[in-house]
Backbone as JSON, one array per atom type, in Angstrom:
{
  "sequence": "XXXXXXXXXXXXXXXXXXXXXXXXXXXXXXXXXXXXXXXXXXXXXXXXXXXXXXXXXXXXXXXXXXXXXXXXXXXXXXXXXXXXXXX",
  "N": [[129.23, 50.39, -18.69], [126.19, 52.65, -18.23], [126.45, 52.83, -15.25], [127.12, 54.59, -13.94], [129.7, 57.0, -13.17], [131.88, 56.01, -12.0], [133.92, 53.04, -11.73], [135.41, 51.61, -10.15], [134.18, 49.32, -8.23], [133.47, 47.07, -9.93], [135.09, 46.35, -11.29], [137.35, 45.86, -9.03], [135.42, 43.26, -8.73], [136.62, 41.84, -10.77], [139.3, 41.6, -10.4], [139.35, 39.62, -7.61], [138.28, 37.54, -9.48], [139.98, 37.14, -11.22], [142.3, 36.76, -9.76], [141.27, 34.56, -8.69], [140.98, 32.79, -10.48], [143.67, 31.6, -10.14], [145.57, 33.37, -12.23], [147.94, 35.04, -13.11], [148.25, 38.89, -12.76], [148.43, 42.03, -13.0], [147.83, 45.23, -12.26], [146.55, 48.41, -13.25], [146.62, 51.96, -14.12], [145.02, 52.23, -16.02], [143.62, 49.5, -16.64], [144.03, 46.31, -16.78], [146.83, 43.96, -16.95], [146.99, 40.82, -17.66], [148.38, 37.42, -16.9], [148.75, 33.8, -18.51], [147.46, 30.73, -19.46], [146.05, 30.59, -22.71], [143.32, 29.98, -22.6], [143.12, 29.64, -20.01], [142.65, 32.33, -19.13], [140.55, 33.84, -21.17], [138.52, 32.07, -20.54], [137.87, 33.11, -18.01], [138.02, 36.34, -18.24], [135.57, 35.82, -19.57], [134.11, 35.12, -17.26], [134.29, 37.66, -15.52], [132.75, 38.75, -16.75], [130.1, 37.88, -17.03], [129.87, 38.4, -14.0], [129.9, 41.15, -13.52], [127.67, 41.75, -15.23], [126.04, 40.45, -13.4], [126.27, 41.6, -11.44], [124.88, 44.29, -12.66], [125.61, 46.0, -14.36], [124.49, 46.83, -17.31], [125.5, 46.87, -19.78], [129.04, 46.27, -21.29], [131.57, 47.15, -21.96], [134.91, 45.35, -23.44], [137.97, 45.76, -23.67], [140.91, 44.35, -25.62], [144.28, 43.39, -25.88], [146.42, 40.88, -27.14], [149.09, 39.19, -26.88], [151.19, 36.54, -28.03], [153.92, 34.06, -27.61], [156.65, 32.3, -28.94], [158.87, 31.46, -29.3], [160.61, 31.62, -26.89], [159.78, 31.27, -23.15], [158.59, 33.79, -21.49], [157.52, 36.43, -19.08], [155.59, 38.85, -17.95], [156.7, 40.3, -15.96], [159.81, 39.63, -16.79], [159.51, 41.07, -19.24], [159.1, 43.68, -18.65], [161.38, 44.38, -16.99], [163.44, 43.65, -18.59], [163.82, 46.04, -20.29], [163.95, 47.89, -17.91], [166.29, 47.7, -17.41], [167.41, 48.88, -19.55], [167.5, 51.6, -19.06]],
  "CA": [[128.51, 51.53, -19.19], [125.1, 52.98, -17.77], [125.99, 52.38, -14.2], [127.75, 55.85, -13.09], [131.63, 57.57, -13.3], [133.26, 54.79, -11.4], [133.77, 51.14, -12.04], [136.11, 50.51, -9.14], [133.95, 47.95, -7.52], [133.29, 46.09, -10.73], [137.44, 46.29, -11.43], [137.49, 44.89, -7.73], [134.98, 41.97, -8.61], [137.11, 41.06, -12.28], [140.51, 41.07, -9.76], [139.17, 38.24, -7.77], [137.64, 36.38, -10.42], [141.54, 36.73, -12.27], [143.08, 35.95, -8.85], [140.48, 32.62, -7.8], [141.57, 31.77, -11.67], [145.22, 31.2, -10.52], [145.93, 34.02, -13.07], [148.43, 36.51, -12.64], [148.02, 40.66, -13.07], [149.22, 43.73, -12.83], [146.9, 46.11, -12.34], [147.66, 49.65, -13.23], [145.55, 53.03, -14.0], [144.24, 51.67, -17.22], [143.08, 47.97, -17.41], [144.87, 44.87, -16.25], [147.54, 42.86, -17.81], [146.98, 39.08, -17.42], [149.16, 36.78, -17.93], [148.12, 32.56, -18.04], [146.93, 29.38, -20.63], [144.78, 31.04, -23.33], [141.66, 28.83, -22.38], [142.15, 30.58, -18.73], [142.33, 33.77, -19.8], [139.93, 33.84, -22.09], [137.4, 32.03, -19.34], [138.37, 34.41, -16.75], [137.21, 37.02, -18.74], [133.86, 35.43, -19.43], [133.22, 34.9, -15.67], [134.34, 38.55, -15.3], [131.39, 39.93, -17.79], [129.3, 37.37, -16.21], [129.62, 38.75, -12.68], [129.61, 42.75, -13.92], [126.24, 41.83, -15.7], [124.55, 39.96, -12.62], [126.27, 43.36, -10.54], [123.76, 45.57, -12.97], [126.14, 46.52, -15.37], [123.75, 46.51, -18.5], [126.38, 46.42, -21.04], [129.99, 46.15, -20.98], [132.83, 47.19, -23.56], [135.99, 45.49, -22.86], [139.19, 45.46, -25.09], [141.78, 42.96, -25.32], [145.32, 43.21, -26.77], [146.9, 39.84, -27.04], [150.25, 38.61, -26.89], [151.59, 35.11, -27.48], [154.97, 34.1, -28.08], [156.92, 30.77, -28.86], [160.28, 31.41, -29.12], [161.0, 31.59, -25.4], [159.36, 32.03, -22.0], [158.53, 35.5, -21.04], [156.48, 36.96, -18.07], [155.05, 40.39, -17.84], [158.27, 40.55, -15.39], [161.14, 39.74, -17.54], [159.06, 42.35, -20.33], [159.23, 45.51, -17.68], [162.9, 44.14, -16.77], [164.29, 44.16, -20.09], [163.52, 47.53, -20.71], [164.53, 48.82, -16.89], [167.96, 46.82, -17.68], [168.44, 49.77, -20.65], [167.21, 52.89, -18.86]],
  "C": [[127.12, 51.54, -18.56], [125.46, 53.03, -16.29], [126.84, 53.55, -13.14], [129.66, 56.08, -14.03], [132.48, 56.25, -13.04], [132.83, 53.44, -11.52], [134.94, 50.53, -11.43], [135.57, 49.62, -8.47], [133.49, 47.13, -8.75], [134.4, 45.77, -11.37], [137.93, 45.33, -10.14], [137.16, 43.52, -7.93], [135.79, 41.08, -9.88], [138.22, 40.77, -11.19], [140.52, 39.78, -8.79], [138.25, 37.44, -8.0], [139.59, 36.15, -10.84], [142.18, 36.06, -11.26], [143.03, 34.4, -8.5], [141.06, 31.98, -8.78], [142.93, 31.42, -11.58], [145.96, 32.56, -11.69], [146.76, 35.04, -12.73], [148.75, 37.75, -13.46], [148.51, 41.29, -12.27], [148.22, 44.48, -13.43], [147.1, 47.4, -12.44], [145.7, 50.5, -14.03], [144.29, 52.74, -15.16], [143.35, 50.43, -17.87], [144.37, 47.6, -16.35], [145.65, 44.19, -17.05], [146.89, 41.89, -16.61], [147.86, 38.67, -17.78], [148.72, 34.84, -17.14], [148.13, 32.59, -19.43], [145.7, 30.84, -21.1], [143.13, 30.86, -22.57], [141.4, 29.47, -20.79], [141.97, 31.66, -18.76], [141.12, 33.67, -19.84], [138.06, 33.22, -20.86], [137.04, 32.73, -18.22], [137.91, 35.7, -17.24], [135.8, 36.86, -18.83], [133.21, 35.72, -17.99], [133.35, 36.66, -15.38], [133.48, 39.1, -15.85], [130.34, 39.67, -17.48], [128.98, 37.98, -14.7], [129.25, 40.46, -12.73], [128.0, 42.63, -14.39], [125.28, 41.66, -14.73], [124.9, 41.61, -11.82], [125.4, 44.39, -11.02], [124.57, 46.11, -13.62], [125.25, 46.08, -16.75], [124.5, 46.48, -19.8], [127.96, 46.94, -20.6], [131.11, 46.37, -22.54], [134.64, 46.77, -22.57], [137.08, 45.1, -23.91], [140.55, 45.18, -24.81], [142.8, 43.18, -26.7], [146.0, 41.92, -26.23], [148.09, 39.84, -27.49], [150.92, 37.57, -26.83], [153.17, 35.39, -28.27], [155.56, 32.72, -28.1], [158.13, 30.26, -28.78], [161.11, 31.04, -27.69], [160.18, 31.66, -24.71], [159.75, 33.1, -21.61], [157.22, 35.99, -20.35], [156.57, 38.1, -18.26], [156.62, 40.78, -16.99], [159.31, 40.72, -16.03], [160.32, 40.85, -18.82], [159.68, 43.76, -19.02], [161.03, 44.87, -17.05], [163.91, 44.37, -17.59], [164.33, 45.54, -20.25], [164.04, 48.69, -19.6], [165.94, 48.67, -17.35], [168.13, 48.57, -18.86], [167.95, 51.28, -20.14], [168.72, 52.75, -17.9]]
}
């Protein structure tokens, strides 16, 4: 917020911060899925609000839906697979 219309080069600098973190995304018109360990997440974000702030972003709103699960392993992949599988 404050720093114009577009926030594709501060979307650019969060993708590799998520990438250097080993983390993998899917990037799409709206935000980023992640997917990774809480603890990198969750740091990976930090460094991402960290680097938008030194860029001159004077404040930042970012919002976070979470998903854990325990039953099984499941990647962002097998989610958008399941669901092609029934179209």
């Amino acid at each position: 917020m404050g720093v114009g219309v577009s926030v594709s080069n501060y979307i650019a600098e969060c993708e590799k911060i998520l990438t250097a973190a080993g983390l993998k995304t899917h990037l799409h018109a709206y935000g980023t899925n992640i997917e990774g360990e809480w603890d990198e997440v969750m740091n990976a974000i930090k460094v991402c609000h960290e680097k938008v702030h030194a860029d001159g972003a004077p404040r930042i709103t970012t919002t976070i839906k979470l998903g854990t699960r325990i039953d099984k392993e499941q990647s962002m992949q097998d989610k958008v697979e399941s669901v092609r599988r029934k179209l």
